[in-house]
Structures are given as structure tokens and as C-alpha cells.
N, C-alpha and C positions, 0 to 999 in steps of 0.2 A: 504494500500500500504506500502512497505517499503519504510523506510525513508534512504535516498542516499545521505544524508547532508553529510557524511564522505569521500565516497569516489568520490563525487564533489569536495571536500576540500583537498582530499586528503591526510586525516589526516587515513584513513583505508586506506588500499589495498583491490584490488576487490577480490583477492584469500580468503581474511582474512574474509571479507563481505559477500562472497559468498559460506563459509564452509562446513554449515551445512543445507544448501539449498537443495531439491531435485527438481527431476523432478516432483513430482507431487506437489510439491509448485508451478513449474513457471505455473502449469494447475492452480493452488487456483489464483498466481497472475493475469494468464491473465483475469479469468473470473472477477475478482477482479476489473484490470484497464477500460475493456471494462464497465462496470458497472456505474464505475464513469463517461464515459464517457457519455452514456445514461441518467444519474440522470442530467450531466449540462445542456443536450440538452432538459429535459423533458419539460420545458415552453417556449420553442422559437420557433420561426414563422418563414417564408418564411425572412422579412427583416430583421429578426438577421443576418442570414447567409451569406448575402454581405454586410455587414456593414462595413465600410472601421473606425475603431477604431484609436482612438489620443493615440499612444505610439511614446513618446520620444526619448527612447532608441530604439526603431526600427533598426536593423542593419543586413542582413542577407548576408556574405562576400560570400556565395555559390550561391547566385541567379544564376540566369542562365543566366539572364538579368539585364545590370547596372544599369539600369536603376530602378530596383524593390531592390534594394538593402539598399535603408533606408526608405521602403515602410512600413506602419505595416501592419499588416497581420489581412485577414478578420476568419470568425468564420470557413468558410470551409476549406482556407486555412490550419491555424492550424489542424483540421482533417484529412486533407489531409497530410500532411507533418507527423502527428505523426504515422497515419497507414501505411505509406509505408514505416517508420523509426523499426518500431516493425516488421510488416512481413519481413524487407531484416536482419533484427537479428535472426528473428527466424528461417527462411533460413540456414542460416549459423551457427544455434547454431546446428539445424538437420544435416546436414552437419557433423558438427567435432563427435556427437553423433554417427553416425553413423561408424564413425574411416577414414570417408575423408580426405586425407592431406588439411593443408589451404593452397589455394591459391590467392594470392589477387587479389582481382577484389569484386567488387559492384554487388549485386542479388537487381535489384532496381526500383522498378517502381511508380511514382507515377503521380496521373491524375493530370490535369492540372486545377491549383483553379480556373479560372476561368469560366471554363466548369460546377462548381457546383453553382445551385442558389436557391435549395430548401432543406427545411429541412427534408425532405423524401430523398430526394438525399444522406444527410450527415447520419440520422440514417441506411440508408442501405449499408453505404461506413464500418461505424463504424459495422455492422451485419456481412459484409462481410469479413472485418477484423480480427474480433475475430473467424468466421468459417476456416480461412485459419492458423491462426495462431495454434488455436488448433490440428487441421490435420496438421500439421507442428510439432507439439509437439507428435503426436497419432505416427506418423515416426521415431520415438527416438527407440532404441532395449531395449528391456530389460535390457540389461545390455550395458547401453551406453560409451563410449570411453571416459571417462571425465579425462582421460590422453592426450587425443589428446588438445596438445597447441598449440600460437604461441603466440608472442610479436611481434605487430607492432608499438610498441615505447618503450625507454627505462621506466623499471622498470613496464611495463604493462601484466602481463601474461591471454591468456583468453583462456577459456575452454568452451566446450557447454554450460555451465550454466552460466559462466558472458557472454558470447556471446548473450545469451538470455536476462538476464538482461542489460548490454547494450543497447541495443532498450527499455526495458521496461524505463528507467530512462530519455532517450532520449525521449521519448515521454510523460513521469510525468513532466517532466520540462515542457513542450505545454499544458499539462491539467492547470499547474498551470496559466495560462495565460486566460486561457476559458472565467471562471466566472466573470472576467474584459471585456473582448469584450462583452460579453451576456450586463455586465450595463450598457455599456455605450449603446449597442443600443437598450436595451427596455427604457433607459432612453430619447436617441433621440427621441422615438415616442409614450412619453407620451404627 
């Protein structure tokens, strides 16, 4: 994966980060993240997946409900929130690639964590993910509009290819979280 430590930090620009990127890198990246994603799920069981894990720092101000707002997040969760965070990017990075004007609004959908409770459920949310994303990436022209921008804040300029990345980073930050939920609950049920 790349590493997105910069322009988290903000010590790079996504323009500057995102240079020499092509399209067929974000194909290398996605099969790349979907990959890792399947390597952390490869030993986990039906009660990994609703395992309600001790994080501290728990704080998600976008809940939908207040109530789930300093909730931590189970293992589907996480899955859930990171694939429908990468497919509404890569929506949108298809979108500008194609010479769409931006217009704001959300392409967004995600299932509701609770509705998943097996880990057949979450490897085929993650299968289904990476098939949508790549046909999302297969809709790009040949010669994609990576002059089509917009700035939705100052000093942010994004093009199909950090549109794209966007999501992907937005969902390596949740990978990073994974292999922490996974110990603590094969650790509960040793």
C-alpha cells in the first residue's frame, strides 16, 4: 500500500503525492488493499465479526445515531464503513475521469453493521467491493479528464486520481484498526 503518512500530516499535498500515479496503479492499488483485506480476515470465525472490541479512543462524530457515537466498532463494522468509503470514491473519481462536472452531493451507500454477523457475510461484502470498484475503475476513458478538479476546502485540489485515492486512504486508516479487533477477540475466546 502506499504510505499516506504525508498527506495525513499534511506535510505533502495530494496533487504532489498523487503525481506520478496512474490509472493502472489505482487497479495494482485496489487489488492490493482488497488483498490485505482478505489476509486479516483469513483466521477469523463467525465471533470475530460481532465482537464489540475495548477502544478508548472510540469516537465517530458522523454516527447517525448518538447514541453509537463513542461506540467502538465491531470487525464488520469496520468492513462495512471502509467499503462503502472506497466504492463512493471511486464513484466519483469515475465520475471527474470521465470529464463530469463535480457536483456535491454523496454516491453512498452503506449496509447497516448490524445486519452482518458472519464471516462469509464480510468476505463477500469485501469480494463484492473490490468487483464494483474495479468496474468502476474499467469506466475510466482512455484518456481520462485528470484536469477535471474541484476544491472542497481550502488548499485541497482533487482530480480522479486523488478522488480515488481518497477513499483508498480513508479506508487504510480502518485496515489499520483490523488486526487489533481480530486480538482482542480470538483473544476473548481462548
Amino acid at each position: 500500500m502506499l504510505d499516506f503518512t504525508a498527506v495525513r500530516a499534511k506535510t505533502q499535498s495530494w496533487m504532489d503525492f498523487a503525481r506520478d500515479l496512474t490509472h493502472a496503479d489505482l487497479v495494482e492499488l485496489t487489488d492490493e488493499l482488497a488483498g490485505l483485506q482478505r489476509a486479516i480476515l483469513a483466521d477469523c470465525t463467525d465471533a470475530d465479526v460481532t465482537f464489540m472490541p475495548d477502544d478508548p479512543h472510540a469516537h465517530d462524530p458522523y454516527a447517525a445515531d448518538v447514541r453509537e457515537e463513542e461506540i467502538a466498532w465491531t470487525l464488520a463494522h469496520v468492513i462495512l464503513h471502509a467499503t462503502a468509503s472506497s466504492e463512493e470514491s471511486a464513484f466519483l473519481a469515475a465520475e471527474l475521469a470521465r470529464g463530469v462536472p463535480w457536483e456535491k452531493r454523496r454516491s453512498r451507500y452503506e449496509t447497516p453493521w448490524e445486519t452482518v454477523r458472519t464471516i462469509a457475510q464480510c468476505r463477500a461484502r469485501i469480494e463484492e467491493s473490490h468487483r464494483m470498484i474495479r468496474g468502476l475503475l474499467a469506466a475510466w476513458p482512455d484518456e481520462p479528464h485528470l484536469d477535471n478538479t474541484y476544491s472542497p476546502r481550502e488548499g485541497l485540489i482533487v482530480n480522479p486520481i486523488i478522488r480515488h485515492l481518497l477513499g483508498m486512504s480513508h479506508a487504510e486508516e480502518h485496515l489499520e484498526k483490523m488486526p487489533e479487533i481480530v486480538r482482542q477477540a480470538q483473544a476473548a475466546q481462548a
